[in-house]
C-alpha positions in Angstrom: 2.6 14.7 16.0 0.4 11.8 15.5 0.5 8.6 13.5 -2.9 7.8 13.4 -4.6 7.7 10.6 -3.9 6.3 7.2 -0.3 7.3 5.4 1.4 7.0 1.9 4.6 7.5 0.9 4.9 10.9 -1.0 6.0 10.9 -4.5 9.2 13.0 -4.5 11.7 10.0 -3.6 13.4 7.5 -5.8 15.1 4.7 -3.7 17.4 1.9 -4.3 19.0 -1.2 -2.5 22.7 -0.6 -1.9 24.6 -3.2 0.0 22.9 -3.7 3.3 20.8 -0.6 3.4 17.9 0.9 1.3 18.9 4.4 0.2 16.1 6.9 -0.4 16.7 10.1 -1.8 14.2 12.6 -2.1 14.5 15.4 -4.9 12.7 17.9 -3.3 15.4 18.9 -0.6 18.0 16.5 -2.2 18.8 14.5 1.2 18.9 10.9 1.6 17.9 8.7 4.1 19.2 4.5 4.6 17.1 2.5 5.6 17.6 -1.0 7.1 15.2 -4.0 6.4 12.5 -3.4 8.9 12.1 0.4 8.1 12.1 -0.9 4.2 9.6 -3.4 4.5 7.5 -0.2 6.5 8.3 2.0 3.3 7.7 -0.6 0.9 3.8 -0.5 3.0 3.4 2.6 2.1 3.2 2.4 -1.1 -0.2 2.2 -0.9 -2.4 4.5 2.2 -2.2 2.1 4.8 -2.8 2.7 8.8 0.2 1.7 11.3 -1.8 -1.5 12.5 -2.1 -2.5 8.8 1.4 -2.3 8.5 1.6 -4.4 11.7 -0.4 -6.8 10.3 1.9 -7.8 7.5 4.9 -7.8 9.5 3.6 -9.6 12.2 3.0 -12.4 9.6 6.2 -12.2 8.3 8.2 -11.9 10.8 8.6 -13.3 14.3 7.1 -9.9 16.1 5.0 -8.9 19.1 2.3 -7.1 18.2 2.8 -4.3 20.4 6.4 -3.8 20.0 5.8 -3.8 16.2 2.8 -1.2 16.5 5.1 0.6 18.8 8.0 0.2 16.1 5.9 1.1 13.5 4.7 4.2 14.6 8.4 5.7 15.5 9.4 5.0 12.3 6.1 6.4 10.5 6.5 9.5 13.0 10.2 10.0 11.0 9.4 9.9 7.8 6.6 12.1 8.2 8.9 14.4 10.3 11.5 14.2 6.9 8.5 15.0 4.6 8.5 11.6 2.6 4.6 10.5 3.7 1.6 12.1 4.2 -1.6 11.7 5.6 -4.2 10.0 3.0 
């Protein structure tokens, strides 16, 4: 699978901050997924279509981050939501 390319979060989830974690749940399959602050802030991207370096981009500036590692990062966690069906290609 790849991650290049621009993504978007699908529109079959409703999420919500619970404690520590960001719970999605997605109503097609009924699963949900936590998610911790870094893999938020990558959903929260998505929101709009938005390439893996874009993403980088704003959390590079926000937080205290390699580039590569983040790109690297950001692209594992893009290649698991896409494997769990909540983005898609744009």
């Amino acid at each position: 699978m790849s991650t290049s390319g621009k993504w978007v979060r699908k529109s079959n989830s409703v999420g919500a901050q619970i404690d520590d974690a960001y719970v999605i749940v997605d109503a097609d399959t009924a699963k949900y997924y936590a998610f911790n602050t870094s893999a938020k802030d990558i959903w929260d991207a998505l929101v709009e279509a938005r390439s893996c370096a874009e993403i980088c981009e704003r959390l590079t500036a926000r937080y205290d981050v390699n580039a590569d590692d983040c790109l690297s990062s950001v692209e594992r966690v893009v290649e698991d939501l896409k494997g769990k069906g909540l983005v898609a290609p744009a």
